[in-house]
PyMOL Python script that loads the backbone (N, CA, C, O; Angstrom):
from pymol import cmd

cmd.read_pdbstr("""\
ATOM      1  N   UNK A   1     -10.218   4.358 -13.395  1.00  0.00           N
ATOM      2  CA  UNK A   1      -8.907   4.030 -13.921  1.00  0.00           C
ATOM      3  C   UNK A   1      -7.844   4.591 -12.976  1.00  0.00           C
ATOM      4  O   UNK A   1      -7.035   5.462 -13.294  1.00  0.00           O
ATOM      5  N   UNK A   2      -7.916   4.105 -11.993  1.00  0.00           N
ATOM      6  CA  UNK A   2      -6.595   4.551 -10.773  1.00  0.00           C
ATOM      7  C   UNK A   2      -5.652   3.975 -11.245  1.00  0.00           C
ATOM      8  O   UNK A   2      -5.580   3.282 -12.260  1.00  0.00           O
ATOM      9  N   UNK A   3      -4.477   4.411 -10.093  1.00  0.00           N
ATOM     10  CA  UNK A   3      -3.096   3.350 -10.618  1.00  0.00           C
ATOM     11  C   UNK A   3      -3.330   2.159  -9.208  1.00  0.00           C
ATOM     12  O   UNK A   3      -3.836   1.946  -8.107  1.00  0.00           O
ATOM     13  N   UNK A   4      -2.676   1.770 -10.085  1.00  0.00           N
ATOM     14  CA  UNK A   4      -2.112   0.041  -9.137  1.00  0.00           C
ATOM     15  C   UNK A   4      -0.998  -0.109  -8.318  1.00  0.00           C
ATOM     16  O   UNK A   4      -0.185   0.810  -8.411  1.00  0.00           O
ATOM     17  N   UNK A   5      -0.580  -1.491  -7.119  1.00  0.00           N
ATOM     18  CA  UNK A   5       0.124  -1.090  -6.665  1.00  0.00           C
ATOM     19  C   UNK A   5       1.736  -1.248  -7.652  1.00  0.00           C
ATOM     20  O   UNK A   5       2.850  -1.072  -7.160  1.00  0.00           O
ATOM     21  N   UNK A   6       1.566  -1.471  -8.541  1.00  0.00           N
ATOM     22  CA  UNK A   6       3.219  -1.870  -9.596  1.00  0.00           C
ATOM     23  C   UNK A   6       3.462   0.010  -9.962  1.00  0.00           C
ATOM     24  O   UNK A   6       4.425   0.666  -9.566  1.00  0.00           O
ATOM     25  N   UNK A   7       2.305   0.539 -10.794  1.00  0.00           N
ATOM     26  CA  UNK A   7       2.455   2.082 -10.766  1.00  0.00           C
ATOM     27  C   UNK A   7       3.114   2.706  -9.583  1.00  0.00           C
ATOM     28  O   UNK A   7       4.310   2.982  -9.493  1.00  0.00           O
ATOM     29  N   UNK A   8       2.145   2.904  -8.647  1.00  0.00           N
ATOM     30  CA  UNK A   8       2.659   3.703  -7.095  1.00  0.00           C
ATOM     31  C   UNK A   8       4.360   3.373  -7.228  1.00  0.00           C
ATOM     32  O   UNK A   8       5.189   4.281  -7.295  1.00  0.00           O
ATOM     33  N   UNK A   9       4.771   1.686  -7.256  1.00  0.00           N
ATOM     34  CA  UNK A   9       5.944   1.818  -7.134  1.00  0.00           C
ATOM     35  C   UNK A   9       7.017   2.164  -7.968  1.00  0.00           C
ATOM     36  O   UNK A   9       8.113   2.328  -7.432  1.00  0.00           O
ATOM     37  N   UNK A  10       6.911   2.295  -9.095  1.00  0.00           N
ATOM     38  CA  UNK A  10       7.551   3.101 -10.060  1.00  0.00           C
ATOM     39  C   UNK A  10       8.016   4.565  -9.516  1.00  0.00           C
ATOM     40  O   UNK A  10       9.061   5.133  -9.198  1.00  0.00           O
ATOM     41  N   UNK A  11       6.290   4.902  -9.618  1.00  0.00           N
ATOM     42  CA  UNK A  11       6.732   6.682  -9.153  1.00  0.00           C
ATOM     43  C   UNK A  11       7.439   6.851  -8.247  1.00  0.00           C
ATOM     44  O   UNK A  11       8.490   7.471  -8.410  1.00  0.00           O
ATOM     45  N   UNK A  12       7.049   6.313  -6.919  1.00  0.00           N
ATOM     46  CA  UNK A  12       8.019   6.187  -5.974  1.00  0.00           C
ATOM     47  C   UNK A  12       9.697   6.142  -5.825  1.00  0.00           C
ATOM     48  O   UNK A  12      10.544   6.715  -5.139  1.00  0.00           O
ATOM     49  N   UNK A  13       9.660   4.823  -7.184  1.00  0.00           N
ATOM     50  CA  UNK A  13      11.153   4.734  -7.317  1.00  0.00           C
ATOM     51  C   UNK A  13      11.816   6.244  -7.690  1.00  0.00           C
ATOM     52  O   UNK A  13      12.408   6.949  -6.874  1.00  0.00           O
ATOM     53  N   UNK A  14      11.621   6.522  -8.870  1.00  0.00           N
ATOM     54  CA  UNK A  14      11.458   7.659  -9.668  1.00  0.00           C
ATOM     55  C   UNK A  14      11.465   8.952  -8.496  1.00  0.00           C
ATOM     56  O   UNK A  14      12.368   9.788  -8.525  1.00  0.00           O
ATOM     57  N   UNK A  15      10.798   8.989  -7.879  1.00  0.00           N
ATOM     58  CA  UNK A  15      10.988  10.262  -6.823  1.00  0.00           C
ATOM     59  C   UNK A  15      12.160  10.235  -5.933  1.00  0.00           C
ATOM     60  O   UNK A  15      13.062  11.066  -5.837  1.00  0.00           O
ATOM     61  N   UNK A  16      11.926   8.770  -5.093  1.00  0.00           N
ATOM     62  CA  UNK A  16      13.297   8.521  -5.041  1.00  0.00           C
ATOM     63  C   UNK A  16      14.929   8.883  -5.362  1.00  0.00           C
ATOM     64  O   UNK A  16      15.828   9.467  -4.756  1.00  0.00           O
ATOM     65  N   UNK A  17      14.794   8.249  -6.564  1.00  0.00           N
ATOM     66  CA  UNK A  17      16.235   8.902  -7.346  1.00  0.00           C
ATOM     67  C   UNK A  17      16.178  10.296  -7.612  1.00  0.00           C
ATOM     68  O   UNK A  17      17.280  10.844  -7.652  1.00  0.00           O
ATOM     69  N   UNK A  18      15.117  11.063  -7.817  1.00  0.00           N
ATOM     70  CA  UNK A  18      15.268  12.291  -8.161  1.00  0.00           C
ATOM     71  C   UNK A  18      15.592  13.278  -6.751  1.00  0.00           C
ATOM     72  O   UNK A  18      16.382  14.212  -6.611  1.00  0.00           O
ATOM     73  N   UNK A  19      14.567  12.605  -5.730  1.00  0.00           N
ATOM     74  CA  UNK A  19      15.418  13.687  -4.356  1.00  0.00           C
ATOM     75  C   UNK A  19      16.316  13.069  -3.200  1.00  0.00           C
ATOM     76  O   UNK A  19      16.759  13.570  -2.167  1.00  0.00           O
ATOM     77  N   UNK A  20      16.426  11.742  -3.775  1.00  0.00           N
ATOM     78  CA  UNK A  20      17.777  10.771  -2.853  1.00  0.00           C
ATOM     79  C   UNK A  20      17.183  10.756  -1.615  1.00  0.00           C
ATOM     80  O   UNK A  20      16.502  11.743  -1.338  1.00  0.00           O
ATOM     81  N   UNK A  21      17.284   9.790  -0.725  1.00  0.00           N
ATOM     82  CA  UNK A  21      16.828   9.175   0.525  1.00  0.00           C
ATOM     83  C   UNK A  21      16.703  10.198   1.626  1.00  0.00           C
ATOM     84  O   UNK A  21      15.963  10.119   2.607  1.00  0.00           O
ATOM     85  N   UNK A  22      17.835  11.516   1.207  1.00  0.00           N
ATOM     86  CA  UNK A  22      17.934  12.181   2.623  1.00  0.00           C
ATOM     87  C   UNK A  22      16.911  13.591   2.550  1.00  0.00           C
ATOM     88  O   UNK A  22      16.379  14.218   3.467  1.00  0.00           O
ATOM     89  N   UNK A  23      16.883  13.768   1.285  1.00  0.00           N
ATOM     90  CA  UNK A  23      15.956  14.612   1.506  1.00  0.00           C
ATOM     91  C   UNK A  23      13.871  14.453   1.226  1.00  0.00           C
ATOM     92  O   UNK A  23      12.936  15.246   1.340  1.00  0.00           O
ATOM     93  N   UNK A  24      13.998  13.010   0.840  1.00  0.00           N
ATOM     94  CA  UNK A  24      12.608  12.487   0.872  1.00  0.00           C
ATOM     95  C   UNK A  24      11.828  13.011   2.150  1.00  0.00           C
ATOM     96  O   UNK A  24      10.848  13.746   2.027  1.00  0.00           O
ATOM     97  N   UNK A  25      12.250  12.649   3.229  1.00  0.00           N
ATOM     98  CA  UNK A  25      11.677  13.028   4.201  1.00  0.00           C
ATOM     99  C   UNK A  25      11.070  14.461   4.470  1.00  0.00           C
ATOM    100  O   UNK A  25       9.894  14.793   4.616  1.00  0.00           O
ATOM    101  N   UNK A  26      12.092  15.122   4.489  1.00  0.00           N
ATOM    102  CA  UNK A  26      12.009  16.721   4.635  1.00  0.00           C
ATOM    103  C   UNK A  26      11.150  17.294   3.657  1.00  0.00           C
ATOM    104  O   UNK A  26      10.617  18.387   3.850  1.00  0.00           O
ATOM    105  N   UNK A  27      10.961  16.552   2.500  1.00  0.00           N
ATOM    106  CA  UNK A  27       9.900  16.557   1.547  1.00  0.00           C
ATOM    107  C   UNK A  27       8.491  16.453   1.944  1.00  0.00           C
ATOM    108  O   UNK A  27       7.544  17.219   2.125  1.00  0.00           O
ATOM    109  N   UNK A  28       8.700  15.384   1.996  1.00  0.00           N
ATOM    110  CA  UNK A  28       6.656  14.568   2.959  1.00  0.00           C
ATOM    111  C   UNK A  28       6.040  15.570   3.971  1.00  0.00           C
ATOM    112  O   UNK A  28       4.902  16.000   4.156  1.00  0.00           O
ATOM    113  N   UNK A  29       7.643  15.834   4.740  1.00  0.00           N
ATOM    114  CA  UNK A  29       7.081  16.703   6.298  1.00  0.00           C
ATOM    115  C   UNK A  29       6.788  17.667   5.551  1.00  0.00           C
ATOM    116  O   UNK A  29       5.749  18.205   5.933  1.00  0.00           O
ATOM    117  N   UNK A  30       7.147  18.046   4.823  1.00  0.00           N
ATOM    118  CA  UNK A  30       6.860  20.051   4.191  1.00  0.00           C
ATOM    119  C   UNK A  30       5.493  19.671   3.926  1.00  0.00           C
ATOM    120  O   UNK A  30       4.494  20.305   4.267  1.00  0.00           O
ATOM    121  N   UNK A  31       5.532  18.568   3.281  1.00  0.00           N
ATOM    122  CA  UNK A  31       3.936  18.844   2.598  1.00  0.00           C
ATOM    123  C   UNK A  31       2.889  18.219   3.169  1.00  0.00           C
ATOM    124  O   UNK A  31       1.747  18.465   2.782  1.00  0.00           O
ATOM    125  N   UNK A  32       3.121  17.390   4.094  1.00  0.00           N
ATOM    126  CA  UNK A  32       2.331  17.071   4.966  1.00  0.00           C
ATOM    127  C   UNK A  32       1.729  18.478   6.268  1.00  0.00           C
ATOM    128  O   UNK A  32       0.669  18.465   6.893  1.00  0.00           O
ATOM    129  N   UNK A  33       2.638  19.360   6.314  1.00  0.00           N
ATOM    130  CA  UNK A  33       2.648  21.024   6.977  1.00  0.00           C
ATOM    131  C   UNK A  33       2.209  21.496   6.127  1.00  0.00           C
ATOM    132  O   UNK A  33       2.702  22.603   6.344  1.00  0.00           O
ATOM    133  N   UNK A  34       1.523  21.670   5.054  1.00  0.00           N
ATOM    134  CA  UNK A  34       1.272  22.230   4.177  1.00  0.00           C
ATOM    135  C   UNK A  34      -0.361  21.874   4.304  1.00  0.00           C
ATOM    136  O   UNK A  34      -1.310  22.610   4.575  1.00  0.00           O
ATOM    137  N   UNK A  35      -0.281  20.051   3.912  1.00  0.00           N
ATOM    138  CA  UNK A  35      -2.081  20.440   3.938  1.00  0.00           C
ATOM    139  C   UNK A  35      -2.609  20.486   5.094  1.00  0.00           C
ATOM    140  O   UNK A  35      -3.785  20.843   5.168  1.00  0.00           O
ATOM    141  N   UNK A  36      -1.813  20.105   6.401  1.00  0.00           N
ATOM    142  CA  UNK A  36      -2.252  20.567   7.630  1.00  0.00           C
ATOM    143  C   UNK A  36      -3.073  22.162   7.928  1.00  0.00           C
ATOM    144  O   UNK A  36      -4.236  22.467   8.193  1.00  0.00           O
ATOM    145  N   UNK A  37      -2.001  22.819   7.759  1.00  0.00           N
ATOM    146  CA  UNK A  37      -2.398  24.229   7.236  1.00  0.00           C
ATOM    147  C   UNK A  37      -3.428  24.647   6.709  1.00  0.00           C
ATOM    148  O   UNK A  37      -4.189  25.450   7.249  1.00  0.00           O
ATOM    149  N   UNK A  38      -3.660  23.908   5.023  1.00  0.00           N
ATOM    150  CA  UNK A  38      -4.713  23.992   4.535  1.00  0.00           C
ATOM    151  C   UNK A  38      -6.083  23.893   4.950  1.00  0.00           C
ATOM    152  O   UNK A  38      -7.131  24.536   4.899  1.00  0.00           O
ATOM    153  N   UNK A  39      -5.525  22.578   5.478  1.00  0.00           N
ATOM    154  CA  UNK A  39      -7.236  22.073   5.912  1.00  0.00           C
ATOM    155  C   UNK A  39      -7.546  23.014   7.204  1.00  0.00           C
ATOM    156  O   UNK A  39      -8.745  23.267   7.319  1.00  0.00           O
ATOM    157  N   UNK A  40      -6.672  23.602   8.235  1.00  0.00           N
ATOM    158  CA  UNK A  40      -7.198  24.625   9.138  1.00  0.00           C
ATOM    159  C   UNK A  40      -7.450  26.039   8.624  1.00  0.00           C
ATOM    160  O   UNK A  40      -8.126  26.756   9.363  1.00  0.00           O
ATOM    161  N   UNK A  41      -7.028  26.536   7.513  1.00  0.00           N
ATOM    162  CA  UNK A  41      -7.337  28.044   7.304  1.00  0.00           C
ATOM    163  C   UNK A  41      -8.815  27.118   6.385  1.00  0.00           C
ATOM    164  O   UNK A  41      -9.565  28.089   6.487  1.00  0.00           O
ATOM    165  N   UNK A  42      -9.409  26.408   5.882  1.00  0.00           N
ATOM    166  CA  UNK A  42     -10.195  25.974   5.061  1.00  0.00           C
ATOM    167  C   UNK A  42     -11.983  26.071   6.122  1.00  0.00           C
ATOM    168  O   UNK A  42     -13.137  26.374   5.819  1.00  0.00           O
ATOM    169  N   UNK A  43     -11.149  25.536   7.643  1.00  0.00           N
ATOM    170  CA  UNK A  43     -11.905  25.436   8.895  1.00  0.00           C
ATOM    171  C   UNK A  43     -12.244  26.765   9.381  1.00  0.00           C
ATOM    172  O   UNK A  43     -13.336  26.979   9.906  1.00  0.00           O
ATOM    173  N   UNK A  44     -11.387  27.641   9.237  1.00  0.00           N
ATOM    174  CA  UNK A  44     -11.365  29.164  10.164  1.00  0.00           C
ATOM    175  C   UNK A  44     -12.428  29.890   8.796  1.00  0.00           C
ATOM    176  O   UNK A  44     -13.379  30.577   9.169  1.00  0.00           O
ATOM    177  N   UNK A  45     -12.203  29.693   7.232  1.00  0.00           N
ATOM    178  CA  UNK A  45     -12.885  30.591   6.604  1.00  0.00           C
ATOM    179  C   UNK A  45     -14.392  29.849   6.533  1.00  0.00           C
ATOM    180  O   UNK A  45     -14.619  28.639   6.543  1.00  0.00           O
ATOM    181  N   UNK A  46     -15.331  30.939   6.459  1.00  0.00           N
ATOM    182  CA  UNK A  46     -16.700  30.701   5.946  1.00  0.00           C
ATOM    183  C   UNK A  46     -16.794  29.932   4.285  1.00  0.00           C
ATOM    184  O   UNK A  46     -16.170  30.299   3.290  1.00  0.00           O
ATOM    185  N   UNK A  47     -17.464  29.143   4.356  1.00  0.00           N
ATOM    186  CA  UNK A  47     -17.622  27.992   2.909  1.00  0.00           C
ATOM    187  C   UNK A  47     -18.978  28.718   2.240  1.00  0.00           C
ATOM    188  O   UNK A  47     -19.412  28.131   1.249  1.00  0.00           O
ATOM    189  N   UNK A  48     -19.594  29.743   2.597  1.00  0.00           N
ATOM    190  CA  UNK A  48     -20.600  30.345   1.795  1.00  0.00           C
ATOM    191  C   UNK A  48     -20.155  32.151   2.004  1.00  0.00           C
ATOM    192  O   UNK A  48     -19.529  32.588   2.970  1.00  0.00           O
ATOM    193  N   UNK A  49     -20.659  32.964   0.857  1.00  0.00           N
ATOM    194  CA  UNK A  49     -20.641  33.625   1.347  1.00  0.00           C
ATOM    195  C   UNK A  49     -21.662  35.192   1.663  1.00  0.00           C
ATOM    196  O   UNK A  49     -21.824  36.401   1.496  1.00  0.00           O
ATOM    197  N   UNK A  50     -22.129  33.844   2.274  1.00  0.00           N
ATOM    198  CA  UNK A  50     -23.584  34.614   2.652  1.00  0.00           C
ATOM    199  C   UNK A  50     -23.483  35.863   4.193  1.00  0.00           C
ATOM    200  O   UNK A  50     -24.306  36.693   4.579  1.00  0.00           O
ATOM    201  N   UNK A  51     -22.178  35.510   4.711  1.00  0.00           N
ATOM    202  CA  UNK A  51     -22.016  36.846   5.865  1.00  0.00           C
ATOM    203  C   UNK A  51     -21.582  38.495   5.131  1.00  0.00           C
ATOM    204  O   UNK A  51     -21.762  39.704   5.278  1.00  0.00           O
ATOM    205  N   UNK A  52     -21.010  37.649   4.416  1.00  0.00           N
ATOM    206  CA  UNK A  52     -20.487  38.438   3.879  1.00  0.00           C
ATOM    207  C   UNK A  52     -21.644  39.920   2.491  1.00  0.00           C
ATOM    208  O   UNK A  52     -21.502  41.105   2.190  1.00  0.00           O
ATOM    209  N   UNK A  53     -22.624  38.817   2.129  1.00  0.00           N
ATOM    210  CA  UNK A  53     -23.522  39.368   1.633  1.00  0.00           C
ATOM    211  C   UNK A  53     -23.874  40.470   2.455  1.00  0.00           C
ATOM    212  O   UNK A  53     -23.520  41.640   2.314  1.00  0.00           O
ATOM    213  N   UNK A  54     -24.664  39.940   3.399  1.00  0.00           N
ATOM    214  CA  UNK A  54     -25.423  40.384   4.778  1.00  0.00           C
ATOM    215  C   UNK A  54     -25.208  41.659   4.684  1.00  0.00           C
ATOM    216  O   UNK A  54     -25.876  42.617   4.296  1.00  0.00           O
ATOM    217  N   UNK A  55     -23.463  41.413   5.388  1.00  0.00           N
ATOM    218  CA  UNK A  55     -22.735  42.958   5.753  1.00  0.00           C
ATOM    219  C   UNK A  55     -23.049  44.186   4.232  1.00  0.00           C
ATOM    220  O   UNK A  55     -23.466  45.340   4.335  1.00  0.00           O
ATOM    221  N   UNK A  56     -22.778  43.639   3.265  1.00  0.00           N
ATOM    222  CA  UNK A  56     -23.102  44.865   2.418  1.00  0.00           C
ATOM    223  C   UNK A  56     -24.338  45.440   2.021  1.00  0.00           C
ATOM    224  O   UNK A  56     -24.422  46.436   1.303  1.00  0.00           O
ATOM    225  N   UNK A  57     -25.521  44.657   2.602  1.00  0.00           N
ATOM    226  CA  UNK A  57     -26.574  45.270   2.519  1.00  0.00           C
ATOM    227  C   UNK A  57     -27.027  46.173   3.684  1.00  0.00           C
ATOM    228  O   UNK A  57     -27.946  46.983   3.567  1.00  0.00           O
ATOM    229  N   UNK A  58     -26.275  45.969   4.888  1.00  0.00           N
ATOM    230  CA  UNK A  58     -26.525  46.455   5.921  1.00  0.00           C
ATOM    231  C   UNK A  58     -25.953  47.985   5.878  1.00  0.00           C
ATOM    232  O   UNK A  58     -26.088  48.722   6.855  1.00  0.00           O
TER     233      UNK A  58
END
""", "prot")
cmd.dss("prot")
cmd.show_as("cartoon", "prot")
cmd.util.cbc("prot")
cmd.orient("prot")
């Protein structure tokens, strides 16, 4: 049950009016820097944490 493309454009509108044309942008970029970010500290940390085990038994 996703949305459609008539939904998307609603919200859109709706976001729209709520942060006006000039600051939409500066919006996207923030958060587009944001999951950029994410997804590299996501890359740099270990996804198990099995080193971490290791070390305290050692």
């Amino acid at each position: 049950m996703g949305l459609g493309w008539q939904e998307l454009l609603i919200v859109l509108f709706i976001v729209l009016l709520l942060f006006g044309s000039t600051k939409l942008p500066q919006l996207m970029r923030s958060l587009g820097q944001g999951v950029g970010e994410f997804k590299s500290g996501m890359k740099d940390k270990p996804v198990h944490d099995e080193d971490e085990e290791e070390a305290k038994k050692a």
